[in-house]
C-alpha positions as CSV (number, residue, x, y, z in Angstrom):
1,X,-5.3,-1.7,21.0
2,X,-6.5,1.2,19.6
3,X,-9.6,0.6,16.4
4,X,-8.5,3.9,14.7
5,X,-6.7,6.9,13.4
6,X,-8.1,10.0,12.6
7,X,-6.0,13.1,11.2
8,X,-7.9,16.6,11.8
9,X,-7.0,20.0,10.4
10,X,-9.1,22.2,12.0
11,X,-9.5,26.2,10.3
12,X,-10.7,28.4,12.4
13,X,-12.1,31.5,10.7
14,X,-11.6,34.5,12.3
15,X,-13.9,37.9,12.6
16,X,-10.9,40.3,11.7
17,X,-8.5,37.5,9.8
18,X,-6.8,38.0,12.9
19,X,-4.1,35.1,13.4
20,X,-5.7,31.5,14.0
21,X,-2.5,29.6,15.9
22,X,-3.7,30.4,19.1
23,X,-6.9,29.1,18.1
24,X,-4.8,25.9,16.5
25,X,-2.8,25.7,20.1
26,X,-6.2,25.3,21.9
27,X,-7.6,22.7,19.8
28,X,-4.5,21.0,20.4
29,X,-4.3,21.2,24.0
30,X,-7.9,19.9,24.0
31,X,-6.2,16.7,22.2
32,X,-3.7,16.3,24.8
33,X,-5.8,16.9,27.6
34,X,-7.8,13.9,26.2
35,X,-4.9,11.6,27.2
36,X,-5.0,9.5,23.4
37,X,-1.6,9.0,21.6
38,X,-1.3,12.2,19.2
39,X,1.3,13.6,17.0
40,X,1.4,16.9,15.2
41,X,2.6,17.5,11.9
42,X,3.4,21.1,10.1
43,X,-0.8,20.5,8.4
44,X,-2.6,18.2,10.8
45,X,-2.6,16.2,13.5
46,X,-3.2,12.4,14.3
47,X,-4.4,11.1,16.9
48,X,-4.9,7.4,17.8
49,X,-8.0,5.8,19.7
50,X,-11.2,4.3,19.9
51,X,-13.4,5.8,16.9
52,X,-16.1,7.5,19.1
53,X,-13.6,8.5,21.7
54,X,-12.0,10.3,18.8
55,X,-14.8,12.0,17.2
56,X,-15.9,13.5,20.7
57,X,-12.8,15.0,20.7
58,X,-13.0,16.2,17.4
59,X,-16.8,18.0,18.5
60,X,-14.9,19.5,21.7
61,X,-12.0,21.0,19.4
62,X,-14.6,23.1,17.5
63,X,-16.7,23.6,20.0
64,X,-13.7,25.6,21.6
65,X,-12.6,27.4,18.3
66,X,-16.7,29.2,18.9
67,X,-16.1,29.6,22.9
68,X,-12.8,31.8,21.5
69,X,-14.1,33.6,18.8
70,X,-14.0,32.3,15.6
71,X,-17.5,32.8,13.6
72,X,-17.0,29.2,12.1
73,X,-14.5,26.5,11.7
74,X,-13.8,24.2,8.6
75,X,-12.6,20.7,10.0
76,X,-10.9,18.5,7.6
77,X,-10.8,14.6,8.7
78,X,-8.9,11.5,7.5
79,X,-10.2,8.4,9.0
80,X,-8.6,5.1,9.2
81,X,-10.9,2.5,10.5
82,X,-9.5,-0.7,11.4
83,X,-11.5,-3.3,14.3
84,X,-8.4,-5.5,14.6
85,X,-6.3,-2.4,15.8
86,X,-3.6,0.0,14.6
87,X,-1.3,2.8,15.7
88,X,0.5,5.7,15.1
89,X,3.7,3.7,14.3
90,X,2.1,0.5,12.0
91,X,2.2,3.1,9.0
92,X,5.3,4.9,9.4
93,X,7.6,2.4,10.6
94,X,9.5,1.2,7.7
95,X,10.3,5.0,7.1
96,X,11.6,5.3,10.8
């Protein structure tokens, strides 16, 4: 079972304020090419997994937002840490 949650907005910032989903769509994709559990919401995403797993994935998303462009990227990140295990669903199911 996974040891954590992490929930990452990542804000891409853009020579000519030019629109930054594309860039949002990429760092996704990098998600899901990862293979963790993930689900996006309308202001960030969460993805489940082993902590360093995770934050490597994290580093790759803004690594990408540079390869495409952007001049720097603010990456806002809610941890949950928990060594016994937790997923996507322990939090939310009561409202499901």
């Amino acid at each position: 079972m996974a040891n954590s949650l992490i929930s990452v907005q990542i804000i891409p910032k853009t020579e000519k304020y030019e629109d930054v989903i594309p860039y949002v769509d990429a760092a996704i994709a990098i998600i899901d090419a990862a293979g963790v559990p993930y689900e996006v919401h309308p202001l960030e995403t969460t993805m489940e997994g082993e902590l360093p797993v995770l934050l490597q994935i994290i580093e790759r998303m803004n690594e990408k937002m540079i390869e495409l462009g952007a001049i720097n990227v603010i990456t806002q990140v809610k941890i949950l840490y928990q060594p016994a295990g937790i997923t996507l669903g322990t939090l939310t199911e009561k409202y499901r």
